[in-house]
PAPA-888373 format. One record per atom (N, C-alpha, C): residue in one letter; residue number from 1; y, z, x. Coordinates in pm, whole numbers, plus 50000, padded with zeros to 5 digits. Layout:
> A/NUM/Y/Z/X
...
//
This chain:
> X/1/82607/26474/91589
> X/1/82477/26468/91522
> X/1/82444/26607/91467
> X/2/82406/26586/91333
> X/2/82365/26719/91271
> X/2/82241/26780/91283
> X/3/82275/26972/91325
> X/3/82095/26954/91364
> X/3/82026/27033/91269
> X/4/81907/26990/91299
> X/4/81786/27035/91144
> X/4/81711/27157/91145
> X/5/81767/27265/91088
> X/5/81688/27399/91090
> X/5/81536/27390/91038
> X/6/81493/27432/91100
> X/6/81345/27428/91056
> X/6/81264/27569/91010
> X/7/81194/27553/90956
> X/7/81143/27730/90891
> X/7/81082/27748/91015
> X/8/81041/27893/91043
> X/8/80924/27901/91120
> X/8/80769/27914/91036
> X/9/80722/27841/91071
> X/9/80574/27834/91000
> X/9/80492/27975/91036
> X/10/80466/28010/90915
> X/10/80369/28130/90950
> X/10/80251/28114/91022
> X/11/80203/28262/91070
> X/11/80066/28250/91125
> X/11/79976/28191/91010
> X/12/79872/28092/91058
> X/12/79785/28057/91017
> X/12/79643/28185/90985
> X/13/79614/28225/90862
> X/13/79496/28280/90847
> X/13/79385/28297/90915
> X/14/79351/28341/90999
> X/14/79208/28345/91037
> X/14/79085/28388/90947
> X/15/78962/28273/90918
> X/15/78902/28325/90829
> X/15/78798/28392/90913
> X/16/78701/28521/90840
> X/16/78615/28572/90895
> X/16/78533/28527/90970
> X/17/78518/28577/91109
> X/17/78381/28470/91144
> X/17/78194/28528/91150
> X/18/78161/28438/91138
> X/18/77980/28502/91106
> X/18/77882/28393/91199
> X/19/77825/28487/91255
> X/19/77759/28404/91404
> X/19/77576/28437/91347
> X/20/77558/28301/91364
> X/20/77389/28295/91316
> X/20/77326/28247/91470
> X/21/77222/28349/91506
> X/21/77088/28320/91543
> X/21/77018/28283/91589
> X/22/76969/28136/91560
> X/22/76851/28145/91504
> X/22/76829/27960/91554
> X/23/76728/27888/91524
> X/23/76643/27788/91547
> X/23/76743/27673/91476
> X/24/76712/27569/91505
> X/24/76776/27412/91431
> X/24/76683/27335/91353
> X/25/76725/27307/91261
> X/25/76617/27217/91151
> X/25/76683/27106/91135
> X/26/76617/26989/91252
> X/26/76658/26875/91258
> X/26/76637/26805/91119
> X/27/76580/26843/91026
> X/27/76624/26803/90883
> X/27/76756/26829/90795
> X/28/76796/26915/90873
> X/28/76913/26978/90813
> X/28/76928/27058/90699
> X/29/76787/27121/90643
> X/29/76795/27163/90528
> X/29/76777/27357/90525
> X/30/76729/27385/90665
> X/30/76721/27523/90705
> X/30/76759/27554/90828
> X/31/76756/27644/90891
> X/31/76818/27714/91028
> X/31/76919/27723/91053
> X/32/77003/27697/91160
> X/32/77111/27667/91198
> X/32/77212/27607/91094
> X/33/77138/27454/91062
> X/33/77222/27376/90974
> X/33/77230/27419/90823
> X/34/77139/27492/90779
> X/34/77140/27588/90659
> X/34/77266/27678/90683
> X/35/77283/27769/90762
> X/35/77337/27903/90794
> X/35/77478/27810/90811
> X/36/77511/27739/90874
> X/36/77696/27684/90822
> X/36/77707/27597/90780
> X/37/77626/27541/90676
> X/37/77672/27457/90569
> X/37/77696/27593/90453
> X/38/77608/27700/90469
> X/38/77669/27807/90385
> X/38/77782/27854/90404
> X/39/77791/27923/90530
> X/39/77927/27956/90583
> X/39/78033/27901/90517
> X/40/78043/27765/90543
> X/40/78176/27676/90532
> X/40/78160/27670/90338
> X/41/78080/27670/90312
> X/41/78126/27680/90136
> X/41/78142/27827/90111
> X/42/78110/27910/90160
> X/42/78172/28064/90102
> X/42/78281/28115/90154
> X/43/78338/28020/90274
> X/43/78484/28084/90305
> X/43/78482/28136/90401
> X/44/78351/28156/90546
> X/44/78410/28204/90644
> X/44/78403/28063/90766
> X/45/78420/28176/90896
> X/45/78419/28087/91020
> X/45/78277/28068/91120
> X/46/78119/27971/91075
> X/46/78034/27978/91117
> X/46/78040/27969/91239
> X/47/77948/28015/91349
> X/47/77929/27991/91487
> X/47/77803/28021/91496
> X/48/77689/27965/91601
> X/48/77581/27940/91640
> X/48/77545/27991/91763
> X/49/77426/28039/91736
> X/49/77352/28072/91893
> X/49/77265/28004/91881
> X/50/77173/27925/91943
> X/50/77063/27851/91877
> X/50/76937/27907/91985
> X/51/76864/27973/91934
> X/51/76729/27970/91993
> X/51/76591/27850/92013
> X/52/76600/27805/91959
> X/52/76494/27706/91994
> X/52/76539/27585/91902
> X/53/76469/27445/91919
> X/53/76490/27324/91887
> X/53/76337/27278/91795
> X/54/76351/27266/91696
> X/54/76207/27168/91588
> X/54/76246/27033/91580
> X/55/76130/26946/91570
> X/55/76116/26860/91475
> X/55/76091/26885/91355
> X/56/76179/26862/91246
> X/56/76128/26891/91154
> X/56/76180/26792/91041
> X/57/76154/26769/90921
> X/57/76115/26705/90786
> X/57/76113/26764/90652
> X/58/76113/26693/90578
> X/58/76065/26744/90446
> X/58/75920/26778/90417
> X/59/75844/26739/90503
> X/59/75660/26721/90543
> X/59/75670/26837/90565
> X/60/75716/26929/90683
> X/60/75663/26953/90805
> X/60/75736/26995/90924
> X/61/75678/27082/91012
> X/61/75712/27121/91161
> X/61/75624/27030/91226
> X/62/75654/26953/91290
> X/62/75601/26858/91426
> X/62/75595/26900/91539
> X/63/75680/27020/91529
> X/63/75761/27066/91698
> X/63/75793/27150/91724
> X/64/75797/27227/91783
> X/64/75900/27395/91868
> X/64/75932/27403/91965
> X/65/76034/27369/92011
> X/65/76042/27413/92185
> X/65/76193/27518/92166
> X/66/76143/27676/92237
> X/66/76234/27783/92208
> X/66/76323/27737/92395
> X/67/76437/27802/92344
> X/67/76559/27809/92447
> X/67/76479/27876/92544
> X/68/76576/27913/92698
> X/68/76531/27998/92771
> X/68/76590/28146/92736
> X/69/76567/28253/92737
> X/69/76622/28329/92729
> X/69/76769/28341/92814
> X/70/76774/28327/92918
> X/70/76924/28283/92966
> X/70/77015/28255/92919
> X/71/76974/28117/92818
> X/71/77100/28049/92725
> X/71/77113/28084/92594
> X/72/77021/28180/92547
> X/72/77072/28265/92458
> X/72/77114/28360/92474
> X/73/77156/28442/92579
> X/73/77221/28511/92593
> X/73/77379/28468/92624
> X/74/77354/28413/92716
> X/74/77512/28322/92753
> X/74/77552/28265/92635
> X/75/77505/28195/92544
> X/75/77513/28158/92394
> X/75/77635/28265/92341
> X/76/77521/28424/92331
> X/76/77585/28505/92235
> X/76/77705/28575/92316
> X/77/77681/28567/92410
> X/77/77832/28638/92488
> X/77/77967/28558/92517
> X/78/77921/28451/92543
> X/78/78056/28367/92473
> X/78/78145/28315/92379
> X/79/78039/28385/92283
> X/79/78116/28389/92111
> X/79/78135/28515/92112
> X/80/78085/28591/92145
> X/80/78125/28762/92069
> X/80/78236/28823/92165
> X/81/78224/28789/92326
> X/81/78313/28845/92381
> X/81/78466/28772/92402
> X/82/78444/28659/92359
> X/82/78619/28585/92349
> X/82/78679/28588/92174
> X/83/78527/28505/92127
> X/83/78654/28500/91945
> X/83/78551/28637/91851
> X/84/78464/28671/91880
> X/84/78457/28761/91784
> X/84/78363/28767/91670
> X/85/78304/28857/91608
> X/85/78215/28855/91489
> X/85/78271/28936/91355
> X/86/78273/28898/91239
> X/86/78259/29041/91134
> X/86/78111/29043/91086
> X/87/78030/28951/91144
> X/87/77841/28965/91034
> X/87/77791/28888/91136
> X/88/77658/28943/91157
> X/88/77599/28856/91236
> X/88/77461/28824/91165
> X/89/77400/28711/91158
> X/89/77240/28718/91075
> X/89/77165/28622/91182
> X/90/77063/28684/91204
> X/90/76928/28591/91305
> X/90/76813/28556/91209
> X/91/76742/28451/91209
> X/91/76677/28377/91157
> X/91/76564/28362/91267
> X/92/76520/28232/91283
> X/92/76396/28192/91402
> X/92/76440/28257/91519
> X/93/76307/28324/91598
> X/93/76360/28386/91694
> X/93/76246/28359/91777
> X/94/76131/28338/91752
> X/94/76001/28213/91798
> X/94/75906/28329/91936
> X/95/75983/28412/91949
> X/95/75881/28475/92108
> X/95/75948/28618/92085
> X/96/75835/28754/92177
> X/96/75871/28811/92198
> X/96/75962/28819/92284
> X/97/75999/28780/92398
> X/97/76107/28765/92519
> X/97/76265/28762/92403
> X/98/76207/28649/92330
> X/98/76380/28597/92282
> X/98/76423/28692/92155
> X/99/76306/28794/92130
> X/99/76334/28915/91999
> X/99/76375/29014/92082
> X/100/76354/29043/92188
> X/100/76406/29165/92248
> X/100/76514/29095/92271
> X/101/76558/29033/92372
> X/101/76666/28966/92386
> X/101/76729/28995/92321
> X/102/76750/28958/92188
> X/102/76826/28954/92076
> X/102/76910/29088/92016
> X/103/76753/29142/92023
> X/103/76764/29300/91944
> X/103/76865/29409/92088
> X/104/76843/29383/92168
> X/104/76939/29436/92286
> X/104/77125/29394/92246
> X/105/77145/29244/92207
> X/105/77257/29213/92217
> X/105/77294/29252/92089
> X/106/77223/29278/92011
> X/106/77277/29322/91855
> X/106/77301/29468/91849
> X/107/77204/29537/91920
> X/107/77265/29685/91969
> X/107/77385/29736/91991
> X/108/77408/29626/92076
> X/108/77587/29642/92182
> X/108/77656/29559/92052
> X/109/77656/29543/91951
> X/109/77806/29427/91862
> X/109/77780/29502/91760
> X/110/77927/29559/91699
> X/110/78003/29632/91642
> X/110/78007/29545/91502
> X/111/77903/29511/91455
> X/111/77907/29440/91308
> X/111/77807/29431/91254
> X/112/77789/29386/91100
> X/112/77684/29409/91042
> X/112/77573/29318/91087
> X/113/77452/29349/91067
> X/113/77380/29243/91082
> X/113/77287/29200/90973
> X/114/77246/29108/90981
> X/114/77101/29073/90867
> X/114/77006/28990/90947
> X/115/76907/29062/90909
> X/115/76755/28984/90940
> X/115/76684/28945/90897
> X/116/76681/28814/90905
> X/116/76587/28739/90847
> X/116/76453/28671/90927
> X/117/76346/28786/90885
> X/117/76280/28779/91006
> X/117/76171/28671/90969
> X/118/76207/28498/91039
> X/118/76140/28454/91018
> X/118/76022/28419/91073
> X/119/75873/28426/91000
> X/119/75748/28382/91073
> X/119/75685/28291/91025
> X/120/75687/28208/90907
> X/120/75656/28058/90892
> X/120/75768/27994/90835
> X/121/75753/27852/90789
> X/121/75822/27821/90775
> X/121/75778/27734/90564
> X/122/75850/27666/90525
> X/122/75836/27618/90422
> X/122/75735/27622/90350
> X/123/75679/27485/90425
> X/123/75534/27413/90486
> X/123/75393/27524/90516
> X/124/75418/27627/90579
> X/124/75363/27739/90560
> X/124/75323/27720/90785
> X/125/75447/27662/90841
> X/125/75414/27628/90973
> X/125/75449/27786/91032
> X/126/75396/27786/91144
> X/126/75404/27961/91209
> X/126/75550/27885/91299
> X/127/75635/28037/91281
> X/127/75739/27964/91345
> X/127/75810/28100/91424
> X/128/75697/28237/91458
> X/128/75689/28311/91496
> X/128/75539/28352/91613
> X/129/75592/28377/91705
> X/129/75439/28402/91767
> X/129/75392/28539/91701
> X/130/75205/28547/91753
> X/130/75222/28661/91673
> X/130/75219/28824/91755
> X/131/75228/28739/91902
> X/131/75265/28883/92005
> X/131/75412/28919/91986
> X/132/75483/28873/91880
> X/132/75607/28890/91871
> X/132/75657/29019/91762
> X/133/75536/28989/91723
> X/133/75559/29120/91558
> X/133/75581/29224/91601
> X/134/75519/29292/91686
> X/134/75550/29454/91738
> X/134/75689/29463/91789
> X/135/75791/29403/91859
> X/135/75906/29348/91876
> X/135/76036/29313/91742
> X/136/75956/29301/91657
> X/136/76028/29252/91527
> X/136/76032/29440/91508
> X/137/75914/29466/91483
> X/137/75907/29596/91370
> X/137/75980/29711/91455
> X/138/75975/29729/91592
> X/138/75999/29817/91666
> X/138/76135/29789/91745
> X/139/76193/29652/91753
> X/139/76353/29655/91804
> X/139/76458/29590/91730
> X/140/76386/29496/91652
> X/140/76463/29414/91600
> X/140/76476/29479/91438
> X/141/76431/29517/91385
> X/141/76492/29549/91241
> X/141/76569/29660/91298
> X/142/76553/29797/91322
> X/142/76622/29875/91351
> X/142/76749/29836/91364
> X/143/76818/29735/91408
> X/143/76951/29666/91422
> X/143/76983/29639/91283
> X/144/76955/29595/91213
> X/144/76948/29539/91039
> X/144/77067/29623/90953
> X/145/77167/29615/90884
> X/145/77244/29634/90814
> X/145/77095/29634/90664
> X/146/77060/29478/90705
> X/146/77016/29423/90581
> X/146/76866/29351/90630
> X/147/76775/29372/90600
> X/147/76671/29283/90652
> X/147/76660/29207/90512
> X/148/76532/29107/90524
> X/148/76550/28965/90415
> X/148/76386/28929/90413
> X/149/76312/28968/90421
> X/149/76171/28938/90418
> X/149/76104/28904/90302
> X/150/76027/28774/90293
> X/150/75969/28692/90179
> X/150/75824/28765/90198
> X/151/75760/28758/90051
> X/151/75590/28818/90060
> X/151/75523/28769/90202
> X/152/75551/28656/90242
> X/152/75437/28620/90335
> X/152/75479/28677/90494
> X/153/75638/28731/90477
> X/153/75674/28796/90608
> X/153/75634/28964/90618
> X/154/75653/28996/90462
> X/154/75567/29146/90447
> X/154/75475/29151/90468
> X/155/75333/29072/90457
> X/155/75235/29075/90491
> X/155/75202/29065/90621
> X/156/75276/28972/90721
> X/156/75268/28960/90865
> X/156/75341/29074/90926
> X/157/75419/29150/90895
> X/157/75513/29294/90901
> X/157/75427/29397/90893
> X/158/75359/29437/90761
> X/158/75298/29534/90733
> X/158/75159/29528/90698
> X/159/75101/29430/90686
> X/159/74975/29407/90659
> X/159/74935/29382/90483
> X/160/75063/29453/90400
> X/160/75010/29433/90266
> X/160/75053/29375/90210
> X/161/74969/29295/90085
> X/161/75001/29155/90032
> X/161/75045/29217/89885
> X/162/75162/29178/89827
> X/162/75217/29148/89710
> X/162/75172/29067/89650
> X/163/75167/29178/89497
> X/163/75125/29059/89366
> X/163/75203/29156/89254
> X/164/75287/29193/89237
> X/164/75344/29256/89170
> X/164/75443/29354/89161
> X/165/75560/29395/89094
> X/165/75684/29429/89121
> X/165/75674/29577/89187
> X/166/75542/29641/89072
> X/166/75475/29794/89191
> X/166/75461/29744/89361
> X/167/75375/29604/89381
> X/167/75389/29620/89552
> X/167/75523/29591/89612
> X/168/75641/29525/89528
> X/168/75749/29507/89620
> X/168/75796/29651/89644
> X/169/75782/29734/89575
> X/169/75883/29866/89612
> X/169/75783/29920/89711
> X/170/75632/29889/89718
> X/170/75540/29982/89834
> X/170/75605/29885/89970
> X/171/75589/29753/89971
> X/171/75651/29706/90077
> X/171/75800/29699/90131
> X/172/75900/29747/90023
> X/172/76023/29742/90047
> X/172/76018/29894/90136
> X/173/75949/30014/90114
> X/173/75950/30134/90186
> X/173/75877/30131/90320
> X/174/75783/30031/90322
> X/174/75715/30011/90453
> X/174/75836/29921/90534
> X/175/75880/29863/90500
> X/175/75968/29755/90544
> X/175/76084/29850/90642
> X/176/76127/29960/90496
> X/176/76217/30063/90553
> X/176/76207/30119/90669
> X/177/76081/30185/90652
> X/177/76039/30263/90776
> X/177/76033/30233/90941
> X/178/76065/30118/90940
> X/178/76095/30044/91071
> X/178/76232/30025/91092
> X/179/76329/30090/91024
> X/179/76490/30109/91066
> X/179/76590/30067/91022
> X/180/76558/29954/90915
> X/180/76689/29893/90870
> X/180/76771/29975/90779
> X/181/76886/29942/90755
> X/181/76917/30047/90625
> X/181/76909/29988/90522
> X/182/76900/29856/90512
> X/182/76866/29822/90342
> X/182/76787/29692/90376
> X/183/76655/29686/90254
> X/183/76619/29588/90214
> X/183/76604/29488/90131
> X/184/76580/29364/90159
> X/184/76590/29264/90027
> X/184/76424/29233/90033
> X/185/76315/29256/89948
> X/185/76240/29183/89911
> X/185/76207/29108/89872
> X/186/76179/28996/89909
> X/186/76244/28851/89814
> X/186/76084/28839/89705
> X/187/76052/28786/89589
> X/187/75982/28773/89483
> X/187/75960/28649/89475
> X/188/76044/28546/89549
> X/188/76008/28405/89471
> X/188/75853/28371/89478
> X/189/75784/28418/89540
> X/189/75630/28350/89532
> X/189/75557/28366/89434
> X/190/75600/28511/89374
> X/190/75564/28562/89260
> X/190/75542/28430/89116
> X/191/75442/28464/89050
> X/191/75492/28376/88928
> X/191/75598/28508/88798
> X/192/75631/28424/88723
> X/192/75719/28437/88630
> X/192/75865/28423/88707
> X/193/75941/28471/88650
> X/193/76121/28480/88665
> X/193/76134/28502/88816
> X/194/76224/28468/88867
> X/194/76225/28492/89015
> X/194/76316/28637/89052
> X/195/76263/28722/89050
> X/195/76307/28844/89073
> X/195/76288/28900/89273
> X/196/76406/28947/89299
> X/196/76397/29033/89473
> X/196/76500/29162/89426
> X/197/76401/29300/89451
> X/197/76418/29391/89501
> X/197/76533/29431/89615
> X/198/76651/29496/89583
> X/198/76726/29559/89690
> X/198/76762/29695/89699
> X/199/76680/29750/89826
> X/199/76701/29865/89807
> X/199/76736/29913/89953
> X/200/76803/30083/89954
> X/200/76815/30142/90072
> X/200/76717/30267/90068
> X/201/76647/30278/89977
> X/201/76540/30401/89961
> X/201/76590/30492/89870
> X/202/76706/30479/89877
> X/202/76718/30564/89725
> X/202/76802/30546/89631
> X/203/76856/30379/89641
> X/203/76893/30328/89517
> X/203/76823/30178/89523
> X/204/76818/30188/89392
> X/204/76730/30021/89377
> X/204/76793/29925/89294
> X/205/76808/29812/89332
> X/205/76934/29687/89246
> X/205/76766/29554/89242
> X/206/76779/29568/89109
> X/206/76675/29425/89046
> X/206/76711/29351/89008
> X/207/76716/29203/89122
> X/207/76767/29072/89112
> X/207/76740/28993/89032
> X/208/76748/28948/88946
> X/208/76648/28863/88867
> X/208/76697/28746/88758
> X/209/76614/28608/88753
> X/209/76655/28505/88771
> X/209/76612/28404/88686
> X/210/76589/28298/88602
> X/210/76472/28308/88528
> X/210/76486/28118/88637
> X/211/76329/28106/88647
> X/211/76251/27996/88737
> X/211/76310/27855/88695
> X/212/76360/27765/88747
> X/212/76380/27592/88708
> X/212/76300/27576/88791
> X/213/76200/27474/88705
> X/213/76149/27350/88767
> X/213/76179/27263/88838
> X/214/76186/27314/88959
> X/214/76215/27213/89119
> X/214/76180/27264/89248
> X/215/76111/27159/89280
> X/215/76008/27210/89407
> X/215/76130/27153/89555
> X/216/76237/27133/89505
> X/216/76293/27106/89642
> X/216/76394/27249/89669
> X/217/76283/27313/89710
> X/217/76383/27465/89759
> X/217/76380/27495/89941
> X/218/76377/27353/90001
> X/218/76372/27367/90186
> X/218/76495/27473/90175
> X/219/76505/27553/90300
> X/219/76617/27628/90326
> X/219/76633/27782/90253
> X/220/76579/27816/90154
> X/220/76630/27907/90059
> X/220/76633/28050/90143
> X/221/76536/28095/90229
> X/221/76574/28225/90290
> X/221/76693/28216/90408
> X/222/76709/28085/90474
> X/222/76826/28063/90574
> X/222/76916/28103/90470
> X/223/76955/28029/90391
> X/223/77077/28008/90293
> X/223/77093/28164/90233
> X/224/76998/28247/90190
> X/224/77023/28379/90157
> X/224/77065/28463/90230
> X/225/77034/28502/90332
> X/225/77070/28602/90449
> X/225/77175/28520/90496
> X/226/77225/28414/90515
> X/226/77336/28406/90543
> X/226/77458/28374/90437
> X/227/77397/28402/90343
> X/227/77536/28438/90257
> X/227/77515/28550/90269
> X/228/77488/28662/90284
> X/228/77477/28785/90270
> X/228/77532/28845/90325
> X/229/77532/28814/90476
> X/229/77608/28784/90612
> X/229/77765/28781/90575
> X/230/77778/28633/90510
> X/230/77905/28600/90492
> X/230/78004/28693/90401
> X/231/77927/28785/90283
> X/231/77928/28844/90196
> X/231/78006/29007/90270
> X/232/77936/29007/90346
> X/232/78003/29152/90463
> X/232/78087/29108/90526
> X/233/78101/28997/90585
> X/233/78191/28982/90656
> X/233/78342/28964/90585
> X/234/78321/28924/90445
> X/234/78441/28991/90326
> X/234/78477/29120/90330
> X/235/78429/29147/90399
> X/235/78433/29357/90374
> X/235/78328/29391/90242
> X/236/78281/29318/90163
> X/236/78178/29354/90076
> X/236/78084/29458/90116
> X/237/78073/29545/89985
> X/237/77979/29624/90014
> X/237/77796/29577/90036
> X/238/77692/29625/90045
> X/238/77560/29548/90063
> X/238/77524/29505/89919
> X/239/77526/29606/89813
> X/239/77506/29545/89696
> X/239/77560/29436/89669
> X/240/77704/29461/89614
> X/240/77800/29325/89615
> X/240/77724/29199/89674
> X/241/77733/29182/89792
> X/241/77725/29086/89885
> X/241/77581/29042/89867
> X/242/77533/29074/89832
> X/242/77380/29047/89755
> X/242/77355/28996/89678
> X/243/77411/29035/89557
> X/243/77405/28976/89469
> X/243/77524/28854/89395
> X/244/77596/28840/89561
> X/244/77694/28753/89542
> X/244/77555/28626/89613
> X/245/77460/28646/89682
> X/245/77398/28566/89759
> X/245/77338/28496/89710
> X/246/77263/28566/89612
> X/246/77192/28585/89518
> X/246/77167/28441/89387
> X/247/77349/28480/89343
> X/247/77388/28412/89257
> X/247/77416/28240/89290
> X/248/77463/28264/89419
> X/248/77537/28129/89488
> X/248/77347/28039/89536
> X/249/77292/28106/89603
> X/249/77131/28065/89653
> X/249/77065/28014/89514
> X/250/77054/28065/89367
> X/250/77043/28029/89256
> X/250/77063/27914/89213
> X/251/77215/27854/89205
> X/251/77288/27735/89205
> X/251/77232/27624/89305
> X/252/77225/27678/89418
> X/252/77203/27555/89517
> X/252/77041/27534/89477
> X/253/76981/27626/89473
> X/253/76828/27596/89412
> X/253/76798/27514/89296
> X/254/76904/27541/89200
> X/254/76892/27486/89078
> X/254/76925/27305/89145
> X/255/77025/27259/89215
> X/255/77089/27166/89218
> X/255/76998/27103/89374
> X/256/76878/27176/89412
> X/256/76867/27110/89537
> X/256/76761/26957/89485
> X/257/76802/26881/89582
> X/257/76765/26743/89568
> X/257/76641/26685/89669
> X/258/76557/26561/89622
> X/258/76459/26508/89737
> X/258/76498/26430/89848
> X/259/76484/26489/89919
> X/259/76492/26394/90083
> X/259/76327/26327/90089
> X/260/76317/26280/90182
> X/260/76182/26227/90249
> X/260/76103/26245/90114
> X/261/75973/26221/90223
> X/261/75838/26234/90112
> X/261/75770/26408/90066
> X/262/75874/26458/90116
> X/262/75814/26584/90105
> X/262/75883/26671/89967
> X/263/75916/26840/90041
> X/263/75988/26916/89994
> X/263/76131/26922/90060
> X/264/76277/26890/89923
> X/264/76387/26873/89968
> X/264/76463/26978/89950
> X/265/76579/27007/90045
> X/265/76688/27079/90055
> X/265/76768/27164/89938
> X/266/76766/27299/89918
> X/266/76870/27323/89865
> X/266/76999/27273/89845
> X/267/77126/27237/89771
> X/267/77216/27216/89810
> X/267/77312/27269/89802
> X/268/77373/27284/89918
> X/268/77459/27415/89983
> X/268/77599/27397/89912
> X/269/77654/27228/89907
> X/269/77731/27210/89824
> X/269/77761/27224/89693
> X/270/77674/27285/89587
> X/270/77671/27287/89466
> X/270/77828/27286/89400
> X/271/77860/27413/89452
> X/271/77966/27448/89377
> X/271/78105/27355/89380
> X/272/78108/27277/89540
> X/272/78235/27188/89483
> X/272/78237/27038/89450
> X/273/78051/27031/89441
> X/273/78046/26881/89322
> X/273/78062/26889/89178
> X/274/78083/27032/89181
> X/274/77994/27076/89021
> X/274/77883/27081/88988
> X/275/77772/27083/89038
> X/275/77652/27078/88996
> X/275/77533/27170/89019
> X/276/77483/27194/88945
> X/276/77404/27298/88955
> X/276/77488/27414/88818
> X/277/77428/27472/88730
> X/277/77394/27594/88656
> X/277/77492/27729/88689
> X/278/77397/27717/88815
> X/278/77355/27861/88862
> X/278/77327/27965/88762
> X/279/77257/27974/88671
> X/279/77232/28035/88589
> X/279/77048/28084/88605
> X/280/76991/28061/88732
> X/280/76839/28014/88717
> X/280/76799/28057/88865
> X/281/76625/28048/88875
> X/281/76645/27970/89051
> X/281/76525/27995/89055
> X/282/76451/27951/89151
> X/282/76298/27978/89194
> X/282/76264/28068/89283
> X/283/76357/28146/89307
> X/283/76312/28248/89411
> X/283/76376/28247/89530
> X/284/76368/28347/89642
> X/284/76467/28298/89721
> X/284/76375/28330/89890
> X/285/76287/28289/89854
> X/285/76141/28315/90018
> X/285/76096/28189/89979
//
């Protein structure tokens, strides 16, 4: 009997991996389920910490119940200390207990991070306590590669309200001053073109976008910071990876569709139905 040489099959690729955070949106259109449905269309390897559990909808938050701090920790140490991170981005983080928490374990991991420091939600639901803010400004950005804050998180951050491209650069420096090394100001609330500010304090990159008509933008700051995430974990530089986020968050905005009776989902898939522009977008807060 004749015998059959066989090749040896190469090592299989490992793609980058990028560990999110952050809360679950039993709608599936933000949190958790936002952050690796992105993942998996930009090419890396998503993994989850999950801090707390919603009800949630196209309506609406119904619900919050946050993890114990325990199992988010055990969460993040069983992904980082066996397979590993190149980006890490946190999203809902719901209590002070579970922001320190956090901001401690992001201290100790050797990768970039992004923050997306969220305190409401769509709907305009609080999805941050607000004994939690001093915790945000004082442990948790300081960790930040990249922070990600929409007008209504600058205002709960710093107290001052945006109405114009002069206040994003006063709030992008207040933003600074609490430790991150670069910020994204996001603009979408703004009217006209959907323009966000990125800066590190002394260079400035102006995003900008011109508005489609579609109110189904659930998800859009999950979906940003974690491409952004995913974007470093390419080895991308912060610009780059920004305005790679940028572009891709655009598309899915342009192409996001209605669920329920409410406000519907970005869609994360754009690019391998074909659909969507990306030439446009409504903003990305």
């Amino acid at each position: 009997m004749r015998s059959v040489r066989t090749t040896p099959r190469a090592p299989r690729r490992v793609p980058p991996r990028v560990l999110t955070v952050a809360g679950s949106d039993s709608g599936g259109g933000a949190g958790i389920q936002a952050d690796l449905k992105t993942m998996l269309a930009l090419g890396v390897h998503g993994m989850s910490v999950l801090t707390a559990v919603t009800a949630q909808n196209s309506l609406g938050v119904q619900g919050a119940w946050e993890l114990p701090v325990e199992a988010v920790r055990a969460q993040y140490r069983s992904v980082v200390d066996d397979i590993g991170v190149q980006a890490v981005k946190t999203g809902m983080l719901a209590s002070a207990a579970l922001v320190e928490t956090v901001a401690g374990l992001l201290a100790s991991t050797d990768a970039p991070v992004v923050v997306d420091p969220v305190g409401v939600s769509k709907h305009g639901d609080p999805l941050l306590a607000a004994e939690a803010l001093d915790s945000v400004r004082t442990l948790l950005l300081p960790t930040a590669t990249v922070a990600t804050p929409n007008l209504d998180e600058v205002a709960q951050l710093t107290g001052l309200t945006v109405t114009d491209e002069a206040g994003m650069r006063r709030a992008a420096a207040r933003i600074l001053a609490h430790g991150p090394r670069w910020v994204v100001i996001k603009g979408g609330h703004l009217p006209g073109e959907a323009v966000d500010l990125l800066t590190d304090g002394a260079e400035e990159h102006w995003l900008r976008a011109p508005r489609h008509d579609n109110r189904h933008t659930h998800g859009t700051g999950c979906t940003l910071a974690s491409a952004i995430a995913t974007g470093l974990a390419h080895g991308q530089d912060v610009p780059t990876a920004v305005r790679g986020a940028k572009a891709y968050v655009t598309g899915a905005i342009e192409a996001g569709f209605p669920l329920g009776a409410g406000i519907g989902p970005v869609d994360h898939g754009w690019r391998t139905r074909g659909e969507g522009g990306g030439t446009g977008g409504t903003g990305t807060g």
